[in-house]
C-alpha positions, 0 to 999 in steps of 0.5 A: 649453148655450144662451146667454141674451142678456139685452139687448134689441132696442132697446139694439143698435138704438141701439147700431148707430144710433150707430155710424152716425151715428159714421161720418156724422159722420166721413165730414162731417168728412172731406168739410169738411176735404177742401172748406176744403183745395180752398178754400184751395188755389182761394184761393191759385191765384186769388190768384196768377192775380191777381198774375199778372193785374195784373202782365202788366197794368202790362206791357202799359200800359209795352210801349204806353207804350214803342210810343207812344215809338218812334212819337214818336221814329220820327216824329221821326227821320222829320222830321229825315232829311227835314230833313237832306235838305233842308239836304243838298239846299240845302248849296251846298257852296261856300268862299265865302271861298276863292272870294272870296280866289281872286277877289281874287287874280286880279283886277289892281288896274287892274280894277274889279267892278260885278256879282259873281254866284253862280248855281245852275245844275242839271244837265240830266238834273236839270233835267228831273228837277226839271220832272217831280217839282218839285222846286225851293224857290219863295219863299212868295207868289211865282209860279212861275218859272224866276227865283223858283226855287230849284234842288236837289240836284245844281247847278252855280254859273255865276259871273257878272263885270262890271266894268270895266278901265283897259286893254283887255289887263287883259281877256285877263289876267284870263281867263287868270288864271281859266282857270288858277285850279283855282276855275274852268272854262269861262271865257268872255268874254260881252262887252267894249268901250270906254266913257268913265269916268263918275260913275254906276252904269253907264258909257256907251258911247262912240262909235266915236271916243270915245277921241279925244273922251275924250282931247279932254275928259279923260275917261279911256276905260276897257274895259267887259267881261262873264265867265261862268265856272263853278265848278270843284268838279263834272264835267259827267255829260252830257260 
């Protein structure tokens, strides 16, 4: 028995038509949902890397900030090491008042002080360091000088007393008296004579007789003398 199909052609070409478009419409669905999901995704990701962006961004502008700061403050520091040198250099390292109390207590009632000097003094290794690499202070608007500068670093201090005495043995004492002060060393006599006491700044030298004349006039006669010492707070390398 043979079957009659009783529907046209065209009804199963649309019918196959549909189906296709069907599929089409499915595969589009797919794909767009497939695009706004990868969309999306891209999205989210830029948006981190965005983030991530702009906060290595305020990272970099804080780490040069922070570079800028140690610069400032490197430099800074720079300045004040070589500052603390400088003052370490020009820091005498003398007790004044116990060097003048020392004085004070070895020098006798009978003597006298008209010149008192403190004078820095460098080594002579130093010296002819400080000849090759200059390193001495020189006053602003003077010209150079072994007078005008001043020595650094490693110094010694020459200590100058002129003065005079009312007995020629208060000049011997008084060299004695230093000699065994633990403040001084290489006490010596630069000079010492007698001189009539006079009103002035400096006494005059008397004449080989002017005691006598001095007795004569009743001018009393004193003893004009002259200390060099050092001050005993270093140890010579070159000795």
């Amino acid at each position: 028995m043979k079957e009659l199909d009783f529907l046209p052609q065209w009804y199963r070409d649309e019918k196959r038509r549909q189906v296709r478009v069907r599929s089409q419409y499915i595969a589009l669905v797919a794909v767009f949902l497939a695009m706004v999901t990868f969309n999306v995704t891209e999205i989210h990701r830029t948006s981190q890397a965005a983030a991530k962006a702009a906060s290595l961004e305020n990272q970099r502008v804080g780490a040069e900030a922070v570079v800028h700061e140690f610069n400032v403050l490197t430099k800074e520091l720079n300045e004040l090491k070589t500052r603390a040198n400088l003052v370490a250099q020009m820091d005498s390292r003398v007790d004044m008042p116990a060097l003048l109390a020392e004085l004070s207590h070895s020098i006798g009632d009978s003597v006298v002080l008209r010149k008192l000097e403190i004078l820095a003094e460098p080594f002579r290794g130093e010296e002819e360091k400080g000849q090759n690499q200059g390193s001495a202070v020189r006053l602003a608007g003077r010209a150079a000088g072994p007078e005008k500068d001043l020595p650094l670093g490693r110094v010694k201090f020459r200590i100058v007393l002129a003065g005079v005495a009312a007995h020629p043995a208060d000049v011997p004492d008084l060299v004695c008296k230093l000699e065994a002060s633990p403040y001084f060393q290489r006490v010596q006599p630069s000079f010492y004579g007698s001189t009539r006491a006079q009103a002035g700044p400096r006494p005059v030298p008397a004449p080989q007789d002017g005691a006598a004349l001095a007795r004569t006039q009743g001018v009393p006669s004193v003893t004009e003398f002259e200390i060099v010492s050092y001050l005993a707070n270093y140890k010579d390398p070159d000795e």
